[in-house]
ROLO-345145 format. One line per 2 residues: number of its first residue (from 1); their letters; for each residue y, x, z of C-alpha. Coordinates in steps of 0.1 Angstrom, whole numbers, plus 5000, padded with zeros to 4 digits. Each point is the difference from the previous one (the first is absolute). Example, Ala and Ser with C-alpha at 12.3 -4.5 7.8 and 13.67 -1.06 7.14 Angstrom:
1) AS) 4955:5123:5078; 5034:5014:4993
//
This chain:
1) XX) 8646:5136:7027; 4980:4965:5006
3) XX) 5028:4983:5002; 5023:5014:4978
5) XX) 5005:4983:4967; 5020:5015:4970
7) XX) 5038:4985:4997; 4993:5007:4958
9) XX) 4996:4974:4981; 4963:4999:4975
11) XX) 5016:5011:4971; 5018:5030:5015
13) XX) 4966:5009:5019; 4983:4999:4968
15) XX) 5026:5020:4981; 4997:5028:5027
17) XX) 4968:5000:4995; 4995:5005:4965
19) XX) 5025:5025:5002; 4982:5018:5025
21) XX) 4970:5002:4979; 5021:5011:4964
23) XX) 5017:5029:5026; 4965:5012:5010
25) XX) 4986:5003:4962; 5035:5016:4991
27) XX) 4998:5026:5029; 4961:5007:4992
29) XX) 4996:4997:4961; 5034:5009:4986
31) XX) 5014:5025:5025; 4964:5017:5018
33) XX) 5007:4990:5035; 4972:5006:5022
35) XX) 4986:4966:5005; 4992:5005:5035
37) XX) 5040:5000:5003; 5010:4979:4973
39) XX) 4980:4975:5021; 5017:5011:5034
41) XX) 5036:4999:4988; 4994:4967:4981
43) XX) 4985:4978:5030; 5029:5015:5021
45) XX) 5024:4987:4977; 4982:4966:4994
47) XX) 5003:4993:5037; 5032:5009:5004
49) XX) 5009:4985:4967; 4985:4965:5012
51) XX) 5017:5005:5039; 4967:5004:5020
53) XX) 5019:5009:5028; 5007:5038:5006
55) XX) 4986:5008:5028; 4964:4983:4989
57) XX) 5001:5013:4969; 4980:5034:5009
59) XX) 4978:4979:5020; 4992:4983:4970
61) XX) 4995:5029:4974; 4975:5016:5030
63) XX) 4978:4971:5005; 4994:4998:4958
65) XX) 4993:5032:4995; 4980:5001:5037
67) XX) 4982:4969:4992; 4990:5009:4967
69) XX) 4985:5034:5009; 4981:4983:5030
71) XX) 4982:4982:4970; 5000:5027:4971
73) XX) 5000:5032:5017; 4965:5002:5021
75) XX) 4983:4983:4969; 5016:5021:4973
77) XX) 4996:5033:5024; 4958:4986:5011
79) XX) 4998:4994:4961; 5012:5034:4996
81) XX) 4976:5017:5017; 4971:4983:4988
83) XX) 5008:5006:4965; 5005:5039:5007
85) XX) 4967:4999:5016; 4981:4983:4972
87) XX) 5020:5020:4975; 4990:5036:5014
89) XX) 4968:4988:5009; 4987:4990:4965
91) XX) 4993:4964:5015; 5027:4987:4975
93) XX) 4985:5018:4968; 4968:4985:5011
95) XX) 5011:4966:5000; 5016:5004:4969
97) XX) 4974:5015:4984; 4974:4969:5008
99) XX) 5031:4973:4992; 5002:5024:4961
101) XX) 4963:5000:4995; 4998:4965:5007
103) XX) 5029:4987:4981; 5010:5030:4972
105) XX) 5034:5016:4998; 5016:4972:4983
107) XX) 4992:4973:5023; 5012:5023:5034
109) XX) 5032:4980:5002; 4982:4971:4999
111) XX) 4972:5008:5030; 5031:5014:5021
113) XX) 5015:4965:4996; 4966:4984:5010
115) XX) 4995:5019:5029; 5035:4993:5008
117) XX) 4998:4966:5004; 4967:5002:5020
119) XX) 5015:5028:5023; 5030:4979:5004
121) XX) 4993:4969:5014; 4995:5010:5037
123) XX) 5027:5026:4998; 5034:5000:4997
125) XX) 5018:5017:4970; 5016:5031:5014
127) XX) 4971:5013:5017; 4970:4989:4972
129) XX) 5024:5017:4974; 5001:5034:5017
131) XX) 4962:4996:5010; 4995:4994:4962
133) XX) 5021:5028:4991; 4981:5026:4996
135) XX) 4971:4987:4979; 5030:4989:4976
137) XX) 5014:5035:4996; 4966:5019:5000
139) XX) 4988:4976:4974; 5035:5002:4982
141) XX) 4997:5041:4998; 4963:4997:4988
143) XX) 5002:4971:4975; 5039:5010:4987
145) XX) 5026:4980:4985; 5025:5000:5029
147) XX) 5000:4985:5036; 5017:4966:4989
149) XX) 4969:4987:4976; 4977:5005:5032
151) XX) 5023:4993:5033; 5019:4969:4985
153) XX) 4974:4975:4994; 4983:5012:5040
155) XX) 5035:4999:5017; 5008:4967:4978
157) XX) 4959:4982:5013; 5009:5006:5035
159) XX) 5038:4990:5001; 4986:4965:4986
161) XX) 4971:4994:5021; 5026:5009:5028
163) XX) 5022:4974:4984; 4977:4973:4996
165) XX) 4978:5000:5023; 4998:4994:5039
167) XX) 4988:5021:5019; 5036:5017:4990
169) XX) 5031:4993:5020; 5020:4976:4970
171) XX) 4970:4980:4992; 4990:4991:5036
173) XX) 5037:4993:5009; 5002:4980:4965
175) XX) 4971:4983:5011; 5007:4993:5033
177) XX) 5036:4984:4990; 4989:4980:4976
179) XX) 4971:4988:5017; 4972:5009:4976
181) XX) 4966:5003:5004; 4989:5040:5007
183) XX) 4965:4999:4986; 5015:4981:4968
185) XX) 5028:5027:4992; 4974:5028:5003
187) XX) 4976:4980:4976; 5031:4991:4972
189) XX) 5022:5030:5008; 4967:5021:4990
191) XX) 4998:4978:4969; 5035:5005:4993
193) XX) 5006:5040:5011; 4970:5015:4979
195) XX) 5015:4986:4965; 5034:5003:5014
197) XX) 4991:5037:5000; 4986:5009:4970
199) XX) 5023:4979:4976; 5034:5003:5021
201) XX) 4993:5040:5008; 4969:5019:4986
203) XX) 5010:4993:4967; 5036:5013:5006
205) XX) 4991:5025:5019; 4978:5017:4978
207) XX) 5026:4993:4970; 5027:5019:5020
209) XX) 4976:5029:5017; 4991:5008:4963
211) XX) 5039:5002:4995; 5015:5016:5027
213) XX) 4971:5036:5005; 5013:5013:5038
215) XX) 4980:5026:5011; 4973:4992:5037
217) XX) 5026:5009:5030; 4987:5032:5019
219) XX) 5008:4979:5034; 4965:5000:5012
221) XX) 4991:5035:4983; 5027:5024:5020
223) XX) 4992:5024:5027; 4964:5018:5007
225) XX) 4966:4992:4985; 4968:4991:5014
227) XX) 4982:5033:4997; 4976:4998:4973
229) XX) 4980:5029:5016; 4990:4981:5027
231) XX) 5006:4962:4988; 4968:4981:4997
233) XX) 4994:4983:4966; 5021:4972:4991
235) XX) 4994:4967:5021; 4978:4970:4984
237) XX) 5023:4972:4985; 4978:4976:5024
239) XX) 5016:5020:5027; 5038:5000:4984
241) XX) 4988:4960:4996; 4994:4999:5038
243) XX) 5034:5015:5010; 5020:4978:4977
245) XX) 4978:4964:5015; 5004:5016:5039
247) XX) 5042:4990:4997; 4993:4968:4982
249) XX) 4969:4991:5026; 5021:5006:5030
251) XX) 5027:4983:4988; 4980:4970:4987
253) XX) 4985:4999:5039; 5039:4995:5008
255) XX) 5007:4978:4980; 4968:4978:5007
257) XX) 5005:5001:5038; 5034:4989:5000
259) XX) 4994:4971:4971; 4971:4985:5028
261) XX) 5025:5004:5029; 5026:4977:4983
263) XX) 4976:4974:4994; 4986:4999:5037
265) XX) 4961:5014:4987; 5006:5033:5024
267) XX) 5022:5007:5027; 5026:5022:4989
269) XX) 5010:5014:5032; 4968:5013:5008
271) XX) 5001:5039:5005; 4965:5004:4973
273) XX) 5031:4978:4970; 5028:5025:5012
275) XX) 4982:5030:4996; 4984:4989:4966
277) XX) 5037:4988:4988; 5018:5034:5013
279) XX) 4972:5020:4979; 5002:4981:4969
281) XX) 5036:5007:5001; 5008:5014:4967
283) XX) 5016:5033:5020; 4970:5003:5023
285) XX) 4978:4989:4975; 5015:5028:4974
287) XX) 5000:5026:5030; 4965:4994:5008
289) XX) 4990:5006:4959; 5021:5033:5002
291) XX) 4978:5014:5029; 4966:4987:4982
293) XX) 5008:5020:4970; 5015:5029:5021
295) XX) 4965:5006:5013; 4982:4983:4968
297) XX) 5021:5023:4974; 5014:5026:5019
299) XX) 4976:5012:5033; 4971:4982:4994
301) XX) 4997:5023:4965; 5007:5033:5016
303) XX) 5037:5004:5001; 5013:5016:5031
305) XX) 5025:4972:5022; 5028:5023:4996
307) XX) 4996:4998:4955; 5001:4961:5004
309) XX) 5032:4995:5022; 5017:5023:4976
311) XX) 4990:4980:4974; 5008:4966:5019
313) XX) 5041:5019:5013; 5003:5005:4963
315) XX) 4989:4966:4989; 5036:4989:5018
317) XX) 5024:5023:4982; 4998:4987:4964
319) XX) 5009:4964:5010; 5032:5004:5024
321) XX) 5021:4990:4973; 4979:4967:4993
323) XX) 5003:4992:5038; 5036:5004:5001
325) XX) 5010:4985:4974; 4978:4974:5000
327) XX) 5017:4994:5033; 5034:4998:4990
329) XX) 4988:4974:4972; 4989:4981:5034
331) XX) 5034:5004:5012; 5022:4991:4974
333) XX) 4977:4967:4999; 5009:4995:5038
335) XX) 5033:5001:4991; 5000:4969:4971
337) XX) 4980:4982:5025; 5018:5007:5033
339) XX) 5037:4993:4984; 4988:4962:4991
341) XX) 4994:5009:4958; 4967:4984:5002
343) XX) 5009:4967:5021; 5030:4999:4976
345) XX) 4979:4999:4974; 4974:4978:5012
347) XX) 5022:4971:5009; 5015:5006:4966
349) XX) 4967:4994:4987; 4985:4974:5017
351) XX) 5016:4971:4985; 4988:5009:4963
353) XX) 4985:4968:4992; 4973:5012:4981
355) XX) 4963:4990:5001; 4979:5013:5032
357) XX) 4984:5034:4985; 5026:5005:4974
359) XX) 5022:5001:5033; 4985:5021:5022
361) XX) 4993:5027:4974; 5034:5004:4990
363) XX) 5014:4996:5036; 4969:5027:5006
365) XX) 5010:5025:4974; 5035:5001:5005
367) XX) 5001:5003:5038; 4971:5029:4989
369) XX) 5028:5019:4977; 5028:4992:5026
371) XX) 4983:5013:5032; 4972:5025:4984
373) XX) 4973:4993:5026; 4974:4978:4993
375) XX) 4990:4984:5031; 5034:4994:5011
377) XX) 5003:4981:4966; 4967:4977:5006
379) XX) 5010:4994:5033; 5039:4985:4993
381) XX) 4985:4988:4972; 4972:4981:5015
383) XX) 5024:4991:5029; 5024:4984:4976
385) XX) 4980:4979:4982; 4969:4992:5022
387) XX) 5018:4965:5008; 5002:4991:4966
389) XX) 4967:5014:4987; 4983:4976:5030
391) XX) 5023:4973:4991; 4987:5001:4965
393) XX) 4961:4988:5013; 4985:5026:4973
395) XX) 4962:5001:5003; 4981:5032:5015
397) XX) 4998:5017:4963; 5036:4992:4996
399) XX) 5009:5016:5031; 4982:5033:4990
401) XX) 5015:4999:4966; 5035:5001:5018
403) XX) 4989:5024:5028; 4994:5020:4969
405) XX) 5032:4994:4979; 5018:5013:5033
407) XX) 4975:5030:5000; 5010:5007:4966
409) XX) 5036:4998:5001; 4998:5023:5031
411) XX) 4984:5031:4975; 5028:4996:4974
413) XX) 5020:5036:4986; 5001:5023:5032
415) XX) 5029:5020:4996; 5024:5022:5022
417) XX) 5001:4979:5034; 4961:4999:5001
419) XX) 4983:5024:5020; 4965:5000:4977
421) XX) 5030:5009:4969; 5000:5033:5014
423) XX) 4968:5009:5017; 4978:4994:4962
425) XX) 5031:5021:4985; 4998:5026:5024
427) XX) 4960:5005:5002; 4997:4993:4960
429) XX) 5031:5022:4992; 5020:4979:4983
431) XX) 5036:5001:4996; 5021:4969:5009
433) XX) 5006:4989:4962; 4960:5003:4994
435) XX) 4992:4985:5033; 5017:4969:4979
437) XX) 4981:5004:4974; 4967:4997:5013
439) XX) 4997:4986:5041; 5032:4977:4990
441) XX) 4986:4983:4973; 4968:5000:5014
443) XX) 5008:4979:5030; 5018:4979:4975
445) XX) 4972:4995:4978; 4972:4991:5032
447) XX) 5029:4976:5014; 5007:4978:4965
449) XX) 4958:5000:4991; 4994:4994:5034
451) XX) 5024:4969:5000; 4988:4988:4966
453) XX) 4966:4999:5014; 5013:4981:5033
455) XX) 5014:4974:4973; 4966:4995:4984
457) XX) 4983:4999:5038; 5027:4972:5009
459) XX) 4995:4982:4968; 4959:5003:5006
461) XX) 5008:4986:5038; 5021:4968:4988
463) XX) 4968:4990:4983; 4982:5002:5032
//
């Protein structure tokens, strides 16, 4: 497959694929096909339908879906378990309690959304969302009003501090491309994420979770109970606190180690940076958290070993259906991009014409809805217009702005081929059509504030 290229033509690639996409929301939405195989049947087709050669073609539809697990499936399944534990353990109640007292019923949404973007910033979206997930739907059962008003505006803080800002995958790659300053997209892209936030998704999200009432998912509630004969009382929230910072610090140390290998201050290689990298891990790092609070909520408080690995095996059933399907989204996405759609439409692209950021927004966004992976998009993206972004001799804040404009375009209207589509569906209990409604637009929203706000930045940086 690295060397085959497509015999179609752009336009026919591009009409397969948007006729992919209209057969997967016919199969789902209008005739109830399971979307795990609505997904399967679909990227089969696709591929054969855009003459990836036969015999790769499984070889293709396996290495999505596998590679897509490797990254969702330990975090989502490590989230899991955490969230079971601080659910039966009373550690989420306590939390929520404090963040209520603190900031009243009416504002909950708003300190979810707070912490969110705090939490967020070391940790990558998938596995800060699931860690989050249970203070979201313990405060969502004591506060009311549905699980939307509360999850939305804490699932939207961390998807746009993970789209913003480096230490994230997209904005170090869009960084690195367009040969940006680090330190200077962390200090503008903070500038530009918080407001970003609250007018291009708190607002909306709160709007719509007062609209569409779902009831809190019972996917970390299922299975035994801590028993409250012999449970100590409820954890302090300094001690929920603690667990939530031990991910963040020992992904942080990651992060730190390996920023001061690539600029020479510390010898990578040495065994002491290895170690320290392989334990900041976000896997390791999330593993490690699940034993603390195995012995800090479970043991440590008088359950018997055999009570909390019940509880943790039960953790795991409730979210097969996230992992799997969120796995075939990562395979049909594997498909667009293995059968040349996104080169296709890059090339296509590339010669717009317009001005710099205009440019690499739109050439951002749509690679974003073509392809449904984000980092993927940044990267072609980044790739395919780095020579003219240098070539344009911006100035440092100009540079940002358009690191960011790329960013942004990269967050714009997840649907169907996007992996993240399913898993907030899934965990939030959405149906496809309301998935639309809310994540969808959303995304949309944080992409077109987040680019208006690059604008002003560039404007700002011409006057520099």
């Amino acid at each position: 497959m690295e060397n085959w290229v497509s015999p179609l033509s752009t336009g026919v690639l591009l009409g397969i694929a948007a006729g992919a996409i209209a057969a997967l929301l016919v199969a789902i939405i209008r005739f109830k096909v399971h979307p795990l195989l609505a997904l399967i049947i679909v990227s089969a087709g696709t591929a054969f339908a855009t003459q990836i050669p036969a015999g790769e073609v499984l070889d293709v539809l396996v290495d999505g879906f596998g590679s897509t697990l490797g990254e969702v499936a330990l975090l989502v399944g490590l989230g899991a378990m955490f969230g079971r534990l601080a659910e039966t353990s009373g550690a989420a109640r306590a939390l929520s309690d404090a963040l209520v007292t603190r900031f009243t019923d009416r504002r909950a949404p708003l300190a979810l959304g707070v912490v969110s973007l705090l939490f967020g910033f070391p940790i990558f979206f998938d596995a800060a969302f699931m860690v989050m997930l249970p203070i979201i739907f313990t405060i969502a059962r004591r506060v009311g009003g549905g699980v939307l008003i509360h999850a939305l505006p804490a699932a939207a803080a961390l998807s746009t501090v993970h789209v913003f800002l480096p230490p994230h995958p997209g904005a170090v790659a869009a960084t690195v491309l367009l040969g940006a300053d680090v330190g200077l997209v962390i200090l503008i892209g903070v500038v530009v994420a918080v407001p970003t936030w609250y007018l291009g998704a708190y607002l909306y999200s709160v709007w719509i979770g007062r609209r569409i009432v779902l009831p809190v998912p019972d996917l970390l509630t299922g299975g035994p109970m801590i028993d409250d004969d012999t449970a100590a009382p409820p954890p302090r929230p300094g001690t929920v606190v603690a667990l939530l910072l031990l991910p963040l610090v020992l992904i942080f140390a990651n992060t730190t180690v390996a920023t001061l290998g690539k600029t020479g201050a510390i010898d990578h290689a040495a065994a002491w940076a290895e170690i320290m990298m392989f334990i900041g891990s976000t896997p390791i790092a999330l593993l490690i958290t699940v034993l603390v609070a195995s012995r800090v909520l479970g043991t440590g408080r008088g359950q018997p070993a055999a009570v909390v690995e019940d509880l943790l095996d039960n953790a795991l059933k409730p979210i097969a259906s996230v992992v799997f399907i969120t796995g075939a989204g990562g395979m049909f996405g594997a498909v667009l991009i293995a059968s040349g759609i996104g080169d296709a439409l890059a090339g296509t692209l590339g010669a717009t014409g317009l001005p710099v950021i205009v440019s690499v927004f739109v050439v951002s966004a749509i690679l974003r809805i073509a392809l449904g992976t984000a980092t993927v998009t940044i990267t072609t993206a980044a790739g395919l217009l780095g020579a003219s972004v240098v070539a344009a001799g911006l100035g440092p804040v100009q540079t940002v702005a358009v690191v960011l404009a790329l960013a942004a375009g990269s967050s714009i209207f997840p649907h169907v081929n996007d992996a993240s589509f399913w898993m907030i569906g899934r965990l939030l209990g959405m149906d496809v059509p309301t998935t639309f409604r809310t994540w969808s637009v959303i995304k949309t929203l944080i992409s077109l504030v987040g680019f208006a706000l690059s604008c002003v930045v560039f404007a700002l940086g011409a006057l520099t």
